[in-house]
Structures are given as C-alpha cells and as structure tokens.
HTML snippet that shows the backbone in 3Dmol.js (N, CA, C, O; Angstrom):
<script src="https://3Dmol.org/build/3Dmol-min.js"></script>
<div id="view" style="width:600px;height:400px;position:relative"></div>
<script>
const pdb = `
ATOM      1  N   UNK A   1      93.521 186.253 151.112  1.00  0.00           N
ATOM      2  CA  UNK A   1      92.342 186.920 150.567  1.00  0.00           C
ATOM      3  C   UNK A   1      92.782 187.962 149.533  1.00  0.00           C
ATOM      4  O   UNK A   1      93.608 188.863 149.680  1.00  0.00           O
ATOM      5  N   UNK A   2      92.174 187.698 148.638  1.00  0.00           N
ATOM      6  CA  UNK A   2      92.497 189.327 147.676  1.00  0.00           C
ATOM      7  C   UNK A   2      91.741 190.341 147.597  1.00  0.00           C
ATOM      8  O   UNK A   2      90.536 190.536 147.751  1.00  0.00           O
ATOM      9  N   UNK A   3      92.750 191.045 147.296  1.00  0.00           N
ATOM     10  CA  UNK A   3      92.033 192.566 147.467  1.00  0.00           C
ATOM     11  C   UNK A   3      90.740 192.555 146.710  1.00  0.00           C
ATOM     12  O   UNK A   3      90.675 191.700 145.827  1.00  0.00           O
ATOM     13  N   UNK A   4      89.781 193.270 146.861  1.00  0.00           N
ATOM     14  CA  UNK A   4      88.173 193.510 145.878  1.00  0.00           C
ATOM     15  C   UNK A   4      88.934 195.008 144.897  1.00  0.00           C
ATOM     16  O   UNK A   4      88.813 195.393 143.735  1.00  0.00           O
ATOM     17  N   UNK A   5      89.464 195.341 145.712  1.00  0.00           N
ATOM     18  CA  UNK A   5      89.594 197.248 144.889  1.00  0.00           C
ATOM     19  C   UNK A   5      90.599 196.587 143.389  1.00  0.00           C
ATOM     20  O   UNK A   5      91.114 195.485 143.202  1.00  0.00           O
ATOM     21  N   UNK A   6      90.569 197.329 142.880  1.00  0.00           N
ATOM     22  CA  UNK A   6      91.437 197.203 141.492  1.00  0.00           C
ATOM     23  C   UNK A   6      92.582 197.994 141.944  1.00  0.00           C
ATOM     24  O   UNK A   6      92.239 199.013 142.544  1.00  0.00           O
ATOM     25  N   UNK A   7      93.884 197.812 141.824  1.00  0.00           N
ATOM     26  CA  UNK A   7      95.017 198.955 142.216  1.00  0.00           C
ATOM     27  C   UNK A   7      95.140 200.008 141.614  1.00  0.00           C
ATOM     28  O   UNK A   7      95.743 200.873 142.250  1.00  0.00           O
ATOM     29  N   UNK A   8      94.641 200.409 140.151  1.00  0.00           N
ATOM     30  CA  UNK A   8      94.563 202.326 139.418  1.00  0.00           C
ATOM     31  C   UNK A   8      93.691 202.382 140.456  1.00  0.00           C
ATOM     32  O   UNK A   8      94.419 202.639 141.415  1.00  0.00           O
ATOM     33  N   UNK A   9      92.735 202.311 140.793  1.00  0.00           N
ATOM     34  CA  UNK A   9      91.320 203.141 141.745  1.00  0.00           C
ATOM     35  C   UNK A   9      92.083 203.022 143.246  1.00  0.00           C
ATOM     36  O   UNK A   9      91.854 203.968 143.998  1.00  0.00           O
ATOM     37  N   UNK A  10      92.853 202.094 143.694  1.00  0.00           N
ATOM     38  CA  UNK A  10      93.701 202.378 145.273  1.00  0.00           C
ATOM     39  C   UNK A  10      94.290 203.441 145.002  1.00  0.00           C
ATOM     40  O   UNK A  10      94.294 204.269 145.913  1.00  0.00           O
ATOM     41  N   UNK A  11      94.985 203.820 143.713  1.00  0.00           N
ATOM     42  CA  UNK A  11      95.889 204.857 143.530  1.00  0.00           C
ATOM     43  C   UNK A  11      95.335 206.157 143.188  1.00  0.00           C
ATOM     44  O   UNK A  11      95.811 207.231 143.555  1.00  0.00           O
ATOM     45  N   UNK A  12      94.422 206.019 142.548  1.00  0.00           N
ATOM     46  CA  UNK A  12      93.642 207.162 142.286  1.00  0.00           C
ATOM     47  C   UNK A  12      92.941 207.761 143.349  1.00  0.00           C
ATOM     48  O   UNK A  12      92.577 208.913 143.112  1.00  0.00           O
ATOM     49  N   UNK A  13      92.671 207.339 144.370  1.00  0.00           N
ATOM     50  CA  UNK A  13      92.311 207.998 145.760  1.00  0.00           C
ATOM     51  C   UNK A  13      93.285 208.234 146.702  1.00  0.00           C
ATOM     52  O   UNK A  13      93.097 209.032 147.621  1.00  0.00           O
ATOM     53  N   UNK A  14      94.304 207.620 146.565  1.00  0.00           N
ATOM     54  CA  UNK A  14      95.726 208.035 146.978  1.00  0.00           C
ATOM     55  C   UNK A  14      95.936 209.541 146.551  1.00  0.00           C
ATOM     56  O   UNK A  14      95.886 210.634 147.116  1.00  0.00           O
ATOM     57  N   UNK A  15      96.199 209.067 145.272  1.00  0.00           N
ATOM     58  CA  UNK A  15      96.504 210.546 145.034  1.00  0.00           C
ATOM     59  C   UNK A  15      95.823 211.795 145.058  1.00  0.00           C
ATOM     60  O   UNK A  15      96.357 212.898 144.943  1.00  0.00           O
ATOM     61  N   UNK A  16      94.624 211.560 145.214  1.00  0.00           N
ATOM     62  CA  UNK A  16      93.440 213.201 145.403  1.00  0.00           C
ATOM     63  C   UNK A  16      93.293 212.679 146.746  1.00  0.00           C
ATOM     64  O   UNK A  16      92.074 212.504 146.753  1.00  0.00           O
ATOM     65  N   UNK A  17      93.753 212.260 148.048  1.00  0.00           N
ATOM     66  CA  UNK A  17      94.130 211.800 149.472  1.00  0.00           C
ATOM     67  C   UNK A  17      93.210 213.760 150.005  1.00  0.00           C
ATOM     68  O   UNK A  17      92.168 213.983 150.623  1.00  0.00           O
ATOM     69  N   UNK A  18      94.264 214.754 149.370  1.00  0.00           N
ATOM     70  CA  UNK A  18      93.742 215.777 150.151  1.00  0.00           C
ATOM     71  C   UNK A  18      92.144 216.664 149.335  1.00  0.00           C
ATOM     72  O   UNK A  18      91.879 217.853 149.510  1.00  0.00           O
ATOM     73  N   UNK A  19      91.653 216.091 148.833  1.00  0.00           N
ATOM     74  CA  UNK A  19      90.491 216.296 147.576  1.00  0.00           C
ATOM     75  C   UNK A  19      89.280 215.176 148.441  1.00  0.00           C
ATOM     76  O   UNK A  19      89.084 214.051 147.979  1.00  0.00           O
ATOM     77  N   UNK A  20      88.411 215.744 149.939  1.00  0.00           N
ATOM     78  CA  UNK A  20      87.793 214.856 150.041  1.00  0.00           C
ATOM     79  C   UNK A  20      86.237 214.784 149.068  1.00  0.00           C
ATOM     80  O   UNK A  20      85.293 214.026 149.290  1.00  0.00           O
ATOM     81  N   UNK A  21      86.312 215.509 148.294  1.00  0.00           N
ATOM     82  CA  UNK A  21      85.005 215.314 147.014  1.00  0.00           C
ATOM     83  C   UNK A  21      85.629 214.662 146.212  1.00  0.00           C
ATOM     84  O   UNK A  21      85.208 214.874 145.075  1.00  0.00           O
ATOM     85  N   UNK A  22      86.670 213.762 146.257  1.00  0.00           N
ATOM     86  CA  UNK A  22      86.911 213.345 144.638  1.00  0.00           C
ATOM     87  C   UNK A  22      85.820 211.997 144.986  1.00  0.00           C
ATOM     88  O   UNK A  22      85.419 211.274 145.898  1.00  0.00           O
ATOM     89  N   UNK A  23      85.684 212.288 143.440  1.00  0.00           N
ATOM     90  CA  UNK A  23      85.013 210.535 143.241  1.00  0.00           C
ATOM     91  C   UNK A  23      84.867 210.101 141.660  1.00  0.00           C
ATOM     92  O   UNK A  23      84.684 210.677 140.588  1.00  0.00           O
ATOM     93  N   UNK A  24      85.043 208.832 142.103  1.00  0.00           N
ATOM     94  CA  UNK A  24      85.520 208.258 140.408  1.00  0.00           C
ATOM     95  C   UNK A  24      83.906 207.227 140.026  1.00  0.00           C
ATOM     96  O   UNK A  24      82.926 206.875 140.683  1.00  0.00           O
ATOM     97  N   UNK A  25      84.354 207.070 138.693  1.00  0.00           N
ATOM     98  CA  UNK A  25      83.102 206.076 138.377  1.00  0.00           C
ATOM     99  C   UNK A  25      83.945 204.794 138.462  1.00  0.00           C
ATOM    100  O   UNK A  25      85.170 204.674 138.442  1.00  0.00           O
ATOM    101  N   UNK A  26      83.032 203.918 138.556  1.00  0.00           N
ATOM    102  CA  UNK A  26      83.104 202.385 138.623  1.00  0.00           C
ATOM    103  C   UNK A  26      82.353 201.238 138.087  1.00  0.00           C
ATOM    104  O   UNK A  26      81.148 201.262 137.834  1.00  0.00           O
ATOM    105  N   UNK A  27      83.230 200.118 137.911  1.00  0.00           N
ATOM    106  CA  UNK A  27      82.497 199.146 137.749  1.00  0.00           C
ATOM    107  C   UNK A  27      82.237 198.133 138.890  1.00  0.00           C
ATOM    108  O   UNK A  27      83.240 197.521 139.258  1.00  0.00           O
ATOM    109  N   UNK A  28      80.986 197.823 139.563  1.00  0.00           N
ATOM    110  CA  UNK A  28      81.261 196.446 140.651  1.00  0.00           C
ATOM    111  C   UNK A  28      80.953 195.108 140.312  1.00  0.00           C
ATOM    112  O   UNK A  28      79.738 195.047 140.129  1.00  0.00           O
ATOM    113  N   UNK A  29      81.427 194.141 140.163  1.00  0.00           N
ATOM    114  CA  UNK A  29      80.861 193.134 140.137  1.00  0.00           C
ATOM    115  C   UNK A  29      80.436 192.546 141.325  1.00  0.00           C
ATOM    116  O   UNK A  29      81.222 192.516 142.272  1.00  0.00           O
ATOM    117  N   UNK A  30      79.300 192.065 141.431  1.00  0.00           N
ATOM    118  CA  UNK A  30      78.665 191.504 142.912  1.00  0.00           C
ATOM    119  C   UNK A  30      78.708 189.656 142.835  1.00  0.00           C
ATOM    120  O   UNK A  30      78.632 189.074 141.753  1.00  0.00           O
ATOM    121  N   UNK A  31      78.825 189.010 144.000  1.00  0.00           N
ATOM    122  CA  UNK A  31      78.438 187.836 143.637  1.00  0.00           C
ATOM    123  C   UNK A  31      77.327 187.610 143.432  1.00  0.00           C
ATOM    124  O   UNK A  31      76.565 188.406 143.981  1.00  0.00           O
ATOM    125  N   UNK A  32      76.706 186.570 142.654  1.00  0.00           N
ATOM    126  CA  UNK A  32      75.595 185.688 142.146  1.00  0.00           C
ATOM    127  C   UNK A  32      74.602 185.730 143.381  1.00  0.00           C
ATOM    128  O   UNK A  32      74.815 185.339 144.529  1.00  0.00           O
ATOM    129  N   UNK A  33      73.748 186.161 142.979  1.00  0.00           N
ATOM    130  CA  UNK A  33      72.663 186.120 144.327  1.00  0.00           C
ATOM    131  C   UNK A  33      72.619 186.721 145.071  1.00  0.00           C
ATOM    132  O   UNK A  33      71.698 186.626 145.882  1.00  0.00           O
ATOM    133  N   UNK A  34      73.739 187.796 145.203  1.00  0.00           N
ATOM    134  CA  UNK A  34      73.377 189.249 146.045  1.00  0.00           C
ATOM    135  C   UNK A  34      72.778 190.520 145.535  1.00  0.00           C
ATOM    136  O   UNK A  34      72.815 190.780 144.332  1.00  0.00           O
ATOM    137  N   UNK A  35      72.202 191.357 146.447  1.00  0.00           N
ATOM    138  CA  UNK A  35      71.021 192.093 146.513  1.00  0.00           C
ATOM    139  C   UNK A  35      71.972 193.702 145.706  1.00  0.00           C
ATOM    140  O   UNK A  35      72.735 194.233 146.513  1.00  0.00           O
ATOM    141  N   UNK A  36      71.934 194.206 144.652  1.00  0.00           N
ATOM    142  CA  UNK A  36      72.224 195.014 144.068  1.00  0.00           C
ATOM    143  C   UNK A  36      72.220 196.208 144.963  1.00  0.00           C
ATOM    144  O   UNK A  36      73.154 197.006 145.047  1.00  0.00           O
ATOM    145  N   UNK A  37      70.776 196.285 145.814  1.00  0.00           N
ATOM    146  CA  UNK A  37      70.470 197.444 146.182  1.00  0.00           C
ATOM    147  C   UNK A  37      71.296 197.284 147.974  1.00  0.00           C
ATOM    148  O   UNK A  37      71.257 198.198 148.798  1.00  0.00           O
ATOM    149  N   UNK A  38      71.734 196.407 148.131  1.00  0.00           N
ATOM    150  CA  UNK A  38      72.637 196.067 149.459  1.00  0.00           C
ATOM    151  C   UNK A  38      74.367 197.119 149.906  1.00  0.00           C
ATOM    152  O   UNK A  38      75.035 197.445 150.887  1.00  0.00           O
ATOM    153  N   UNK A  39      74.351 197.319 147.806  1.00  0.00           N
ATOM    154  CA  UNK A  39      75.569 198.007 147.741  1.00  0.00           C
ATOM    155  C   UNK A  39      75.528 199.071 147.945  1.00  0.00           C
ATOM    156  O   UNK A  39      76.604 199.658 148.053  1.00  0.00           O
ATOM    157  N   UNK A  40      74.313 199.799 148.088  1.00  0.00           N
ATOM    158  CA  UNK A  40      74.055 201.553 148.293  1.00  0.00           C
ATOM    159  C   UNK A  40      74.232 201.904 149.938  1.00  0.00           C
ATOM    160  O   UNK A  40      73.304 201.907 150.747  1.00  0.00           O
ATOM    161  N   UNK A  41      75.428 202.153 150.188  1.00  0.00           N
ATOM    162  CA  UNK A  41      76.261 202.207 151.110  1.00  0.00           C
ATOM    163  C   UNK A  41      76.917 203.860 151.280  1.00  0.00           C
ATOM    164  O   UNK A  41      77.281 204.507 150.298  1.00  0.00           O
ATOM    165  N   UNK A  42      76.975 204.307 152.489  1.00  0.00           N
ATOM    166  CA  UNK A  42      77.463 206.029 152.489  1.00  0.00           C
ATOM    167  C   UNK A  42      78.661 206.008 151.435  1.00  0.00           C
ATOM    168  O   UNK A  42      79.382 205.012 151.491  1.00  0.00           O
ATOM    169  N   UNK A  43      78.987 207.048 150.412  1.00  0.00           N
ATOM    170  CA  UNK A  43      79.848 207.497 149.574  1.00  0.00           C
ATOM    171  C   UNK A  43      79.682 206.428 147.789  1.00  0.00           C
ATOM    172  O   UNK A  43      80.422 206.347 146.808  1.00  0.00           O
ATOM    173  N   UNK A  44      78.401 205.832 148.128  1.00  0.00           N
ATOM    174  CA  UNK A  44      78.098 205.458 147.114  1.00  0.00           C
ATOM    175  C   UNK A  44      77.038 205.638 146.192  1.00  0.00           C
ATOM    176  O   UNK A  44      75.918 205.823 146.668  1.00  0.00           O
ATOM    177  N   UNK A  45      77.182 205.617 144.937  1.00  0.00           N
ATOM    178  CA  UNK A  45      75.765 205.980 144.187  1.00  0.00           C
ATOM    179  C   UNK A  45      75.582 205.314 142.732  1.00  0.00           C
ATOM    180  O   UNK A  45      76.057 205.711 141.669  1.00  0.00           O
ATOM    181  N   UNK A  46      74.714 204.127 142.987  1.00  0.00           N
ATOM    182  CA  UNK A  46      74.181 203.733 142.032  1.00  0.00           C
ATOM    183  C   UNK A  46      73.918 204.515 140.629  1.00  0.00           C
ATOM    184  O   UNK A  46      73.311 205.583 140.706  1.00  0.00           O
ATOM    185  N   UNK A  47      74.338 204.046 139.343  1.00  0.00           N
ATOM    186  CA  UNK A  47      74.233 204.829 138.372  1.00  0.00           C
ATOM    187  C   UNK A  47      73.149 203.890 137.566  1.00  0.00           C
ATOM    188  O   UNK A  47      71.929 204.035 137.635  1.00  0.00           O
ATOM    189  N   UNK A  48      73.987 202.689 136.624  1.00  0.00           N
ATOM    190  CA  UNK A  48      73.104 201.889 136.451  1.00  0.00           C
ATOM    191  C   UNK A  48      73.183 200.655 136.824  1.00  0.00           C
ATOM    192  O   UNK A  48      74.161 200.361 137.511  1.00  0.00           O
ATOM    193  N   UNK A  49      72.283 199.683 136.519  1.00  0.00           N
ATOM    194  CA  UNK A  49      72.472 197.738 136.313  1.00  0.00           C
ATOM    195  C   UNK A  49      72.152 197.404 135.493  1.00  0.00           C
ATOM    196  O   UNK A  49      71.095 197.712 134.941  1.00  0.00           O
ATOM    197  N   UNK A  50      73.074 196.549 135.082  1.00  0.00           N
ATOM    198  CA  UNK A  50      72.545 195.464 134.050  1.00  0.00           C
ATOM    199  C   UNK A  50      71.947 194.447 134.688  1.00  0.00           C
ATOM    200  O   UNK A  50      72.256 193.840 135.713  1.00  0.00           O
ATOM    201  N   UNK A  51      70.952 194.333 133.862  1.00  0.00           N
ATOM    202  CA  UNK A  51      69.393 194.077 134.006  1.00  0.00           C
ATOM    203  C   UNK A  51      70.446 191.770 134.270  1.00  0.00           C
ATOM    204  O   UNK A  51      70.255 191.263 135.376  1.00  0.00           O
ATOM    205  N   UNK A  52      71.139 191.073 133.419  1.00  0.00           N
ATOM    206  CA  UNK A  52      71.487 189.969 132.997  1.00  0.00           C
ATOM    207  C   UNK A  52      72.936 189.556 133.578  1.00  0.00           C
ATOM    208  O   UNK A  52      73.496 188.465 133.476  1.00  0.00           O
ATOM    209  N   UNK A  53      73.363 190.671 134.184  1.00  0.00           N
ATOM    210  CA  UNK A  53      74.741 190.274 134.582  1.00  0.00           C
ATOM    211  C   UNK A  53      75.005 190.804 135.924  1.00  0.00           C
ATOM    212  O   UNK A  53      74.660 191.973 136.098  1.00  0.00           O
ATOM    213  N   UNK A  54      75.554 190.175 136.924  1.00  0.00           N
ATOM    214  CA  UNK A  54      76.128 191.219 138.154  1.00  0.00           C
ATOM    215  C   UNK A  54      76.651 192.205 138.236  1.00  0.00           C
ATOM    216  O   UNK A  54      77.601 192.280 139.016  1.00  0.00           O
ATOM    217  N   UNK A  55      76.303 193.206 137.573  1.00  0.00           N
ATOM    218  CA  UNK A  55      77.443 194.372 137.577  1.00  0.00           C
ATOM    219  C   UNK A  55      76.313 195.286 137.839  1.00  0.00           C
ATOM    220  O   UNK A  55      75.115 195.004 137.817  1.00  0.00           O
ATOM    221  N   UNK A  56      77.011 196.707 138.154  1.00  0.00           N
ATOM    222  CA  UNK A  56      77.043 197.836 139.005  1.00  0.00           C
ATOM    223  C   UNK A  56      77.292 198.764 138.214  1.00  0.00           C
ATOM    224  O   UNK A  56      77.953 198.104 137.412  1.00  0.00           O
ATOM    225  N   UNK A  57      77.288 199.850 137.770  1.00  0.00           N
ATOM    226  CA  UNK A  57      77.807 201.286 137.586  1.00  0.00           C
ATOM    227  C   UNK A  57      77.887 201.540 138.717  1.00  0.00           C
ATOM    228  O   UNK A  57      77.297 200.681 139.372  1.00  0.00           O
ATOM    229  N   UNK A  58      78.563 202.711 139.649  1.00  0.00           N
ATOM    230  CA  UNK A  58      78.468 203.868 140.573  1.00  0.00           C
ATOM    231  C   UNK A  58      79.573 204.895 140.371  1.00  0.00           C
ATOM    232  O   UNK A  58      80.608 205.000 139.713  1.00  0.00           O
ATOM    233  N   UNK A  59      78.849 205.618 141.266  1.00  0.00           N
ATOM    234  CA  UNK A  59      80.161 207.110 141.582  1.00  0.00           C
ATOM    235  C   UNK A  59      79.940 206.284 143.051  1.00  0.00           C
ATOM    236  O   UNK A  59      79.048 205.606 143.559  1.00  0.00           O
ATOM    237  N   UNK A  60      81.236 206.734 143.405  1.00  0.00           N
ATOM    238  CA  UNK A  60      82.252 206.576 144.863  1.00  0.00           C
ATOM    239  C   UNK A  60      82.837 207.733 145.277  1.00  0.00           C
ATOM    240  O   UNK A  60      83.197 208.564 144.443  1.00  0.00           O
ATOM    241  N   UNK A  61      82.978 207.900 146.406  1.00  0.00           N
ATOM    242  CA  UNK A  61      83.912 208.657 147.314  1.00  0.00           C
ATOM    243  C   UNK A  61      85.189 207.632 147.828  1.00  0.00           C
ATOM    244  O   UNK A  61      85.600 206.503 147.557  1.00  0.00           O
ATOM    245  N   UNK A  62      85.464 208.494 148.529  1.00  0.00           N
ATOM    246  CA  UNK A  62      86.873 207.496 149.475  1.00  0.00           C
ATOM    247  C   UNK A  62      85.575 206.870 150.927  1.00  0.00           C
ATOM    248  O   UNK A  62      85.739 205.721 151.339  1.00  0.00           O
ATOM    249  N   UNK A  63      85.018 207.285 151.218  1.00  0.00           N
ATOM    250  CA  UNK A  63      84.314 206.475 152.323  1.00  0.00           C
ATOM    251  C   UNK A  63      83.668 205.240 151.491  1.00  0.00           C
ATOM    252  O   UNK A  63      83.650 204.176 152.110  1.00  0.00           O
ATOM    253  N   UNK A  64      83.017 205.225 149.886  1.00  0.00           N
ATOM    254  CA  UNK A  64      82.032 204.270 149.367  1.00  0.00           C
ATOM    255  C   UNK A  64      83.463 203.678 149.193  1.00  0.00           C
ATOM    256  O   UNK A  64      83.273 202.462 149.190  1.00  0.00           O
ATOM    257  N   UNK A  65      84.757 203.902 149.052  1.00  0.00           N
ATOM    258  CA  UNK A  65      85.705 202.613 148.595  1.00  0.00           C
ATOM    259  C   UNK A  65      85.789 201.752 150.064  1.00  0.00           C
ATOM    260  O   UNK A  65      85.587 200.594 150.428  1.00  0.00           O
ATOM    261  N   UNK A  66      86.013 202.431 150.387  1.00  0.00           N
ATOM    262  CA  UNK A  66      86.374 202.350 152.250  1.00  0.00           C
ATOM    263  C   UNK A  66      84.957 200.581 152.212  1.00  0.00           C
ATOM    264  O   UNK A  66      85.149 199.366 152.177  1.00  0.00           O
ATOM    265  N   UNK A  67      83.940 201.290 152.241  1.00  0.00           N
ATOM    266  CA  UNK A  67      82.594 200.679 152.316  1.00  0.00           C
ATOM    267  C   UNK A  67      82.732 199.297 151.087  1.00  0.00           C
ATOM    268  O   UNK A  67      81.962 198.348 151.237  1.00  0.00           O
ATOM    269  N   UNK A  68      83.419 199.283 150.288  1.00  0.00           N
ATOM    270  CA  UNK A  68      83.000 198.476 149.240  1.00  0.00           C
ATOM    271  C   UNK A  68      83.863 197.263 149.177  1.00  0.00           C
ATOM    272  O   UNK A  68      83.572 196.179 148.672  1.00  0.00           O
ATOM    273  N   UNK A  69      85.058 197.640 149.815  1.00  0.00           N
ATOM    274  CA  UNK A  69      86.465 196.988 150.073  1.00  0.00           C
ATOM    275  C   UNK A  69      85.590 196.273 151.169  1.00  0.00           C
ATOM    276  O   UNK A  69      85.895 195.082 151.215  1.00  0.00           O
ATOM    277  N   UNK A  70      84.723 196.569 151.958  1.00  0.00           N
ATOM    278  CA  UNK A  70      84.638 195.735 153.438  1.00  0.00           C
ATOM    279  C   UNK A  70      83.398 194.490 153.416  1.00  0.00           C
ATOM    280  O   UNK A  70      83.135 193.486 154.079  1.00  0.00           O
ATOM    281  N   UNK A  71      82.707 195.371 151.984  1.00  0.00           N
ATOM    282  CA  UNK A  71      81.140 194.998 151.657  1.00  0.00           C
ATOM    283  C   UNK A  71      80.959 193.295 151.416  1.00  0.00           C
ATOM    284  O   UNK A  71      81.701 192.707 150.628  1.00  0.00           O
ATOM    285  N   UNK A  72      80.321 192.869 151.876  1.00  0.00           N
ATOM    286  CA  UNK A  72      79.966 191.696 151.522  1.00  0.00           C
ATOM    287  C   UNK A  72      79.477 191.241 150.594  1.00  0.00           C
ATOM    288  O   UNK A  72      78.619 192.094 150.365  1.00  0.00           O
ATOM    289  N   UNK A  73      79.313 190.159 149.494  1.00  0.00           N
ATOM    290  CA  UNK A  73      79.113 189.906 147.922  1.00  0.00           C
ATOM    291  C   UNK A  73      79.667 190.568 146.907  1.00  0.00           C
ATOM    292  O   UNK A  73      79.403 190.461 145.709  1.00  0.00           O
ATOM    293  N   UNK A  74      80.470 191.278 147.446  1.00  0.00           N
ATOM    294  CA  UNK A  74      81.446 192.250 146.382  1.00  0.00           C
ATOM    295  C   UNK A  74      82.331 191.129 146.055  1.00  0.00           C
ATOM    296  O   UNK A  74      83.030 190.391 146.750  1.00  0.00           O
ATOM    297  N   UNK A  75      82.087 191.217 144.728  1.00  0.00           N
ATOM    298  CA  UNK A  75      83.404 190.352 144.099  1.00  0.00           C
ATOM    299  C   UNK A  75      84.802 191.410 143.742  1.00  0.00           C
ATOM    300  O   UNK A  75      85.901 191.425 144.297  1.00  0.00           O
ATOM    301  N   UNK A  76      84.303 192.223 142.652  1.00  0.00           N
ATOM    302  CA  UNK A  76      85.814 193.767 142.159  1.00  0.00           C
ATOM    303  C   UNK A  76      84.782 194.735 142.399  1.00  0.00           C
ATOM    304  O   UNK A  76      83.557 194.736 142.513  1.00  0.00           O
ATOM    305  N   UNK A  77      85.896 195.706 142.439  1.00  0.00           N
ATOM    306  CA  UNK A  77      85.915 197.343 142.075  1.00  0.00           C
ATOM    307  C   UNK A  77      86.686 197.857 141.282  1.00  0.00           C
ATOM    308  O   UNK A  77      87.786 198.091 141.785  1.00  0.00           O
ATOM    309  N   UNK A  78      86.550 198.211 139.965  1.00  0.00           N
ATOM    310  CA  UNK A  78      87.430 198.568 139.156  1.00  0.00           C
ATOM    311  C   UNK A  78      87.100 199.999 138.717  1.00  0.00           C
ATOM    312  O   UNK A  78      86.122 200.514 139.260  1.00  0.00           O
ATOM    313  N   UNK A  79      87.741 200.671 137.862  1.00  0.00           N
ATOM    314  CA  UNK A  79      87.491 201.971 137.291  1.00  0.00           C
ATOM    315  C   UNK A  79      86.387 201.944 136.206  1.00  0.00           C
ATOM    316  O   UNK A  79      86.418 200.842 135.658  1.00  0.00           O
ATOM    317  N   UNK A  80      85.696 202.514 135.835  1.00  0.00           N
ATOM    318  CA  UNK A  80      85.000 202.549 134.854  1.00  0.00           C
ATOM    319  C   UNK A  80      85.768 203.669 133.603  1.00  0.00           C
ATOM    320  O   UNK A  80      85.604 204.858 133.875  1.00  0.00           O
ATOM    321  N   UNK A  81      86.302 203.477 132.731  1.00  0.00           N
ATOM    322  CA  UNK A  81      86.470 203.877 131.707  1.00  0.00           C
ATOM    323  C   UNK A  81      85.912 203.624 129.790  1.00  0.00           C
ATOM    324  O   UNK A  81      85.205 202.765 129.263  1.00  0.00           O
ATOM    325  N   UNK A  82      86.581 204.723 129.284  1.00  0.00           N
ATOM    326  CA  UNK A  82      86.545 204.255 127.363  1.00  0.00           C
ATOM    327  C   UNK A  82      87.672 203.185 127.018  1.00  0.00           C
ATOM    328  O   UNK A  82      88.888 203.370 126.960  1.00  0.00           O
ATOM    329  N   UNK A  83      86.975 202.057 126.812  1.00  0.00           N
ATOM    330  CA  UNK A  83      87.749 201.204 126.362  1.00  0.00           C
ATOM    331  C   UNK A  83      88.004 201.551 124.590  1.00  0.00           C
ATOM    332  O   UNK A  83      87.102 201.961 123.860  1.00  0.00           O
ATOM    333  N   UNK A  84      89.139 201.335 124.228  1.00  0.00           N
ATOM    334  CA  UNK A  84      89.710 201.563 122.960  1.00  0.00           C
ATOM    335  C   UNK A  84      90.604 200.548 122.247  1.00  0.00           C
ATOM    336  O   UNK A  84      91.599 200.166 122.863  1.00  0.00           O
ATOM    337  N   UNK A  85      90.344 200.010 120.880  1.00  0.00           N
ATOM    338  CA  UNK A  85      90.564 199.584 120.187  1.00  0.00           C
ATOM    339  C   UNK A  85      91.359 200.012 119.257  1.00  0.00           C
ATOM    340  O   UNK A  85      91.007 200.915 118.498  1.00  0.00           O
ATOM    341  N   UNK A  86      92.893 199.255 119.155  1.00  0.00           N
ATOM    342  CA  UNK A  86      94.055 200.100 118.318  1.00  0.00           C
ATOM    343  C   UNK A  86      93.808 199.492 116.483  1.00  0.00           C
ATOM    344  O   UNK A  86      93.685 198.373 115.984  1.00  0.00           O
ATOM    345  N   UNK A  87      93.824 200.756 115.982  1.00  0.00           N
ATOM    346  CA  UNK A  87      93.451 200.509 114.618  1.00  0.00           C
ATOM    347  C   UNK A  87      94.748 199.727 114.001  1.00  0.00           C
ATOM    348  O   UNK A  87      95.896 200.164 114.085  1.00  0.00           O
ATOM    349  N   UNK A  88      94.440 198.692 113.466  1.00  0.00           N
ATOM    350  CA  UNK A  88      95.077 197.953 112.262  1.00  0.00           C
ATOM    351  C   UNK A  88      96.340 199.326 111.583  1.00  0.00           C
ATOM    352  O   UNK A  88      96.061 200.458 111.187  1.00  0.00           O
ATOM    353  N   UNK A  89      97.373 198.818 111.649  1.00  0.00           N
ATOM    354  CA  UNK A  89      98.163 199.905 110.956  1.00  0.00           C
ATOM    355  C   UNK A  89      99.113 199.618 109.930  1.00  0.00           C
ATOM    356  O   UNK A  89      99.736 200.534 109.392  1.00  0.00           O
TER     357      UNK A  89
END
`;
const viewer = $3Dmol.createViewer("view");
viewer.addModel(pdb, "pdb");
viewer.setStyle({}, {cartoon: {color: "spectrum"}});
viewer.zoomTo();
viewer.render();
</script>
C-alpha cells in the first residue's frame, strides 16, 4: 500500500513534532465519487474546492494528518505551495 501523505508534509510535522498548533496548507486529492464534505475530520479545515476536479484545499494539524493518512477515498496529501517557473536565461 502506499503512503497517501506526501514525504515534505511527513517531515514538516516531524519537525514542528514539539509545536502542537503547527499547521500547514494542503492539497487533497479524493477519489472519484467521494463526498468532499466526508474529509472534514478533527484537525482539518476545508479552505476551498474545485467545483470540476477532486481536489481539496485545507489547513491541517498533526491530528487532521493523523485523520487523512487513515481517511477513506483519500487518494494524496501534499503541501500546498507557489509553484515557480525558471526564467529562460
């Protein structure tokens, strides 16, 4: 079975381990036909959805990873970041 968590976000709660308010943003992808609102689970919080695709925004805690890793129709959990594009040089 593979992991759902992305490994920066295993590590990134690793490392704020003694920080129990940390929480990161995310991306989830859900499987096809599961209930969006199924994922609002303790240490989790819906930000947005796309309206056309399975995906998720949220903020997480270490309990919503805990919860999301175990969750059912969860396909990933990844970090949500600025993706960047290296200029032509």
């Amino acid at each position: 079975m593979t992991d759902k968590i992305a490994p920066p976000l295993r590590e990134a709660f690793e490392t704020h381990q003694s920080a129990p308010d940390h929480v990161e943003r995310v991306i989830i992808t859900f499987a096809k036909g599961a209930d969006p609102a199924a994922l609002q689970a303790d240490g989790v919080s819906i930000v947005s959805r796309m309206e056309n695709l399975p995906i998720v925004i949220a903020t997480i805690d270490a309990r919503g990873l805990e919860a999301l890793s175990k969750g059912e129709g969860i396909e990933r959990v990844e970090p949500d970041g600025t993706m960047r594009i290296p200029e032509d040089e």
